[in-house]
Residue, then its C-alpha position, 0 to 999 in steps of 0.5 A: x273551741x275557744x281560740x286566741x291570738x299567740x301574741x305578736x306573731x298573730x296566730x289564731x290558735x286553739x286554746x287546746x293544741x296537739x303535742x307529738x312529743x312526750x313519753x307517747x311520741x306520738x304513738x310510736x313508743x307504743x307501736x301505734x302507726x300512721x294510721x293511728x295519727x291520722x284517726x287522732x289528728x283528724x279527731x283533733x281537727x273534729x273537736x276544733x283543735x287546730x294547733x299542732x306541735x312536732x319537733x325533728x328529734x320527735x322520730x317520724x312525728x313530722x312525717x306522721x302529722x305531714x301524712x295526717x294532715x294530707x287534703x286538708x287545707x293550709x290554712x285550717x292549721x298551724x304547724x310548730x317544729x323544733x330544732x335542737x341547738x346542739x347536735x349528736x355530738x354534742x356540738x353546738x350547731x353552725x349557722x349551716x346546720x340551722x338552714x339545714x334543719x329549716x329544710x329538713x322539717x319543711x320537706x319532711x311536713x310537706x309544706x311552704x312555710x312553718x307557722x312557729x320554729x322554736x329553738x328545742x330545749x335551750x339551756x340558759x348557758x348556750x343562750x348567748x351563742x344561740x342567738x349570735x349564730x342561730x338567730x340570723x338564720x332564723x330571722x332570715x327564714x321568717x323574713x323570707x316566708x319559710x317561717x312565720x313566727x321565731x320561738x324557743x322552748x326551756x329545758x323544763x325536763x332538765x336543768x332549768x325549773x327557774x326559767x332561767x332561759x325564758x327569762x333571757x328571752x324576756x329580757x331582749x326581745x327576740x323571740x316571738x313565742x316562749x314554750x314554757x312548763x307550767x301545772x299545778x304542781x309547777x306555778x313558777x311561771x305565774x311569778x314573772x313569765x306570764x305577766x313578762x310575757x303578757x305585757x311584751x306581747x310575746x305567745x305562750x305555749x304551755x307545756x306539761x299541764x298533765x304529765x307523770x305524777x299528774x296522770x298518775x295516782x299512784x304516782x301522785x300520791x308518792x311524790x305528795x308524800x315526799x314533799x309532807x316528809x321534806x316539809x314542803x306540804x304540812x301532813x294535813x294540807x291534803x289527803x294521802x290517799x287520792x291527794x287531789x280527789x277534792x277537785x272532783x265535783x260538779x263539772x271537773x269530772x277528773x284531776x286531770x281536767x282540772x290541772x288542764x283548766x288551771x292552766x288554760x284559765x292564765x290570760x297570757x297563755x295562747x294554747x296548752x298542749x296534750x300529748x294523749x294519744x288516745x281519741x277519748x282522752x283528747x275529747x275528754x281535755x278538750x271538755x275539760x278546757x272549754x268549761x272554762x276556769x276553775x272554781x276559785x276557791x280550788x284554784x286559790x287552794x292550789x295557789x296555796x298548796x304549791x304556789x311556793x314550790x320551785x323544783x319543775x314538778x310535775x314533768 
């Protein structure tokens, strides 16, 4: 397994890092138990996989990685949470429920200290209030040990396919790590925040590499349709049928090890995040990862195909 440096904050992180969120959840949306996380967790640790993403609204993922994880040593892992900004009643969050929410996520993991606490789906609109109420609560924790690193993920899912809020992130400086969306489907980062990114020193965390149309043919295929009859794929660019089956051969033994090689290739992501739930398809990614790049003349076809879209596809 290969293993980079997550910027600034000096992580040493696997290329490949375990997400517990996602339509699985970590197993429980299809009433997987704890038992099932540690067999998969400890498979992940097997394979040399060796970073681990949670977040506090991901149900009891926290709970579960915590049980997981119990007897192996601190160090042999890093551990990323997430707090939401807002709260259920929709109301930004005093500089309390900050401390609070630190609390609650270090009690439920079971641990001293939180390698990378991100702030969970900002909107680029709270981005201004966040870090004037939020981020001293946060500077303060890392300063005190409790966490190491000070992250934030975008709202890929929802509102913001620009990357409207990691690029306010760029544009000052105060977060040491930056979750960002990014498949083939979705290169918009490969424009300004990864070569931002790179250059600021500042990890990248790569979020929905595989997910829905990507991990889905059937699916694949309806939204290759709708983007031929929009115009933004010309009617010959690729087949109807098995759109992406041309990135089979040799080595790539799915399209979904290819969409993962691509985005593991970019020199400014640190780690590229799966959310499988099954120990097969976790060995399967990994395999897929540790080959390395893709082939150049499939990646400059991809580059070519969607490099031009900008509509958060593939979430």
């Amino acid at each position: 397994m290969e293993h980079r440096t997550l910027g600034r904050a000096g992580l040493r992180v696997s290329v490949v890092g375990l997400g517990t969120g996602g339509a699985n959840v970590f197993g429980q949306a299809r009433g997987a138990g704890p038992d099932d996380a540690r067999t998969l967790v400890r498979t992940a640790l097997d394979l040399g996989v060796d970073y681990f993403d949670t977040a506090a609204v991901y149900r009891d993922s926290e709970l579960w990685l915590a049980a997981a994880l119990a007897g192996v040593p601190r160090n042999a892992y890093i551990l990323s949470s997430k707090y939401q900004p807002r709260g259920p009643d929709g109301a930004l969050l005093a500089p309390a429920d900050v401390e609070a929410a630190i609390e609650r996520s270090l009690r439920r993991l079971e641990t001293d200290v939180i390698d990378v606490y991100q702030v969970h789906a900002l909107k680029a609109d709270d981005y201004d209030r966040v870090v004037e109420r939020h981020l001293p609560v946060l500077v303060r924790a890392r300063d005190a040990g409790r966490i190491r690193a000070i992250g934030v993920t975008e709202s890929f899912a929802g509102d913001d396919p620009g990357h409207a809020t990691l690029a306010r992130a760029l544009d000052d400086g105060f977060f040491d790590i930056l979750m960002v969306g990014y498949n083939v489907l979705h290169q918009t980062a490969e424009r300004d925040v990864l070569p931002r990114a790179a250059a600021a020193d500042i990890g990248i965390v790569v979020m929905a590499a595989v997910r829905r149309a990507l991990a889905s043919r059937p699916a694949l295929e309806a939204l290759v349709a709708e983007l031929m009859a929009g115009g933004d794929l010309a009617p010959d660019a690729i087949p109807d049928t098995d759109p992406l089956g041309w990135l089979v051969h040799d080595e790539t033994t799915s399209v979904q090890a290819a969409c993962y090689r691509y985005v593991a290739e970019h020199p400014a992501v640190s780690t590229v995040l799966t959310g499988t739930f099954s120990p097969a398809h976790l060995a399967e990614n990994v395999a897929a990862v540790i080959q390395g790049p893709l082939p150049t003349k499939d990646r400059d076809r991809l580059r070519s195909l969607f490099g031009h879209l900008d509509r958060g596809l593939g979430r």
